[in-house]
C-alpha positions as CSV (number, residue, x, y, z in Angstrom):
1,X,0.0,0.0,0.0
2,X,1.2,3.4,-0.9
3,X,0.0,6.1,1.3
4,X,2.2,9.2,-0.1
5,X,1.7,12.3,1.7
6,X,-1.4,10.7,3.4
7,X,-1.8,12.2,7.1
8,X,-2.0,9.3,9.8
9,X,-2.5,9.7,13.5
10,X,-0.6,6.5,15.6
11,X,-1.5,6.4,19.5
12,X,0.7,4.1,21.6
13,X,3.6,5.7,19.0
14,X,6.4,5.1,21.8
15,X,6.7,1.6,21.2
16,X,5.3,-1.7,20.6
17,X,2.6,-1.8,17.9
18,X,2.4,2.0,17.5
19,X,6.2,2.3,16.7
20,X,5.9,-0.5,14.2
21,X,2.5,0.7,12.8
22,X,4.2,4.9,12.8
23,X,7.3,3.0,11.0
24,X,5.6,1.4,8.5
25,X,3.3,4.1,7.3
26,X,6.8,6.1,7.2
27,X,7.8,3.7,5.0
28,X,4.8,3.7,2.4
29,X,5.0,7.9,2.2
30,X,3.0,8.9,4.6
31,X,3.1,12.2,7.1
32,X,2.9,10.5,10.5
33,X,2.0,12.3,13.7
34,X,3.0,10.1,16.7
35,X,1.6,10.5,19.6
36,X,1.5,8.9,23.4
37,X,1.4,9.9,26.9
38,X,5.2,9.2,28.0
39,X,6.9,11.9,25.9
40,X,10.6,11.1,26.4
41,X,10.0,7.9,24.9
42,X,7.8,9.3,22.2
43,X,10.6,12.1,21.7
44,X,13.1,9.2,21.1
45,X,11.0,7.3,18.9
46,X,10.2,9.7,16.7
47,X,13.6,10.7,16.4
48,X,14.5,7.2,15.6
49,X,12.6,7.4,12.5
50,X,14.1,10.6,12.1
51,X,11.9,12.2,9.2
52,X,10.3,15.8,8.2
53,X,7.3,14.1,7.4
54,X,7.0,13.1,11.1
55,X,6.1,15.0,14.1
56,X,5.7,14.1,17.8
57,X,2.9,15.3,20.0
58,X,2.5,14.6,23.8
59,X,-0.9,12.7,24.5
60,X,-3.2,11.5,26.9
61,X,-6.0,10.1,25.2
62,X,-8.6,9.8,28.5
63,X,-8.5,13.3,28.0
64,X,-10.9,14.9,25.1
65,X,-9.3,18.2,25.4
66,X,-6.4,16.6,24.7
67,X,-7.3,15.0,22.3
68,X,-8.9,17.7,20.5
69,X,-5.5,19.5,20.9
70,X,-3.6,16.7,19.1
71,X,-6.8,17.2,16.0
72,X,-5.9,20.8,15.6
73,X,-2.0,20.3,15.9
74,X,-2.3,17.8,12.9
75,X,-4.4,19.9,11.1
76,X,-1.8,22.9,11.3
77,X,0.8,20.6,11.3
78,X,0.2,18.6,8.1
79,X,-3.1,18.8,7.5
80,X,-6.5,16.8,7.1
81,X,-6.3,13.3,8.7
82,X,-6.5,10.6,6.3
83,X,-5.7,7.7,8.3
């Protein structure tokens, strides 16, 4: 699947799933914001894969403000969310 320039949203980016799942949309093109709650982890992951097309955003997702926070930083960031 290429997903060039697509905007995707990854929760749990720090590790595990959500740094294989950020990685791999990376890989295919796409303009990844990564996001999770511990943000010296997520700091170090994102600049692991170490791109312009990726930005890191601090994130507690029980929180809706929060949340709604990291919507409007992707939008200004990169754009629309596609994925």
């Amino acid at each position: 699947m290429i997903l060039s320039n697509e905007v995707c949203v990854v929760t749990g980016a720090a590790g595990g799933i959500g740094l294989a799942l950020s990685v791999a949309l990376h890989v295919t093109g796409a303009r990844v914001v990564m996001s999770d709650v511990d943000h010296d982890a997520l700091v170090a992951s994102a600049s692991s894969v170490g791109s312009s097309r990726v930005h890191a955003v601090r994130v507690d997702v029980t929180s809706p403000d929060v949340v709604a926070r990291l919507a409007s930083e992707t939008a200004k960031t990169f754009g629309p969310v596609s994925v």
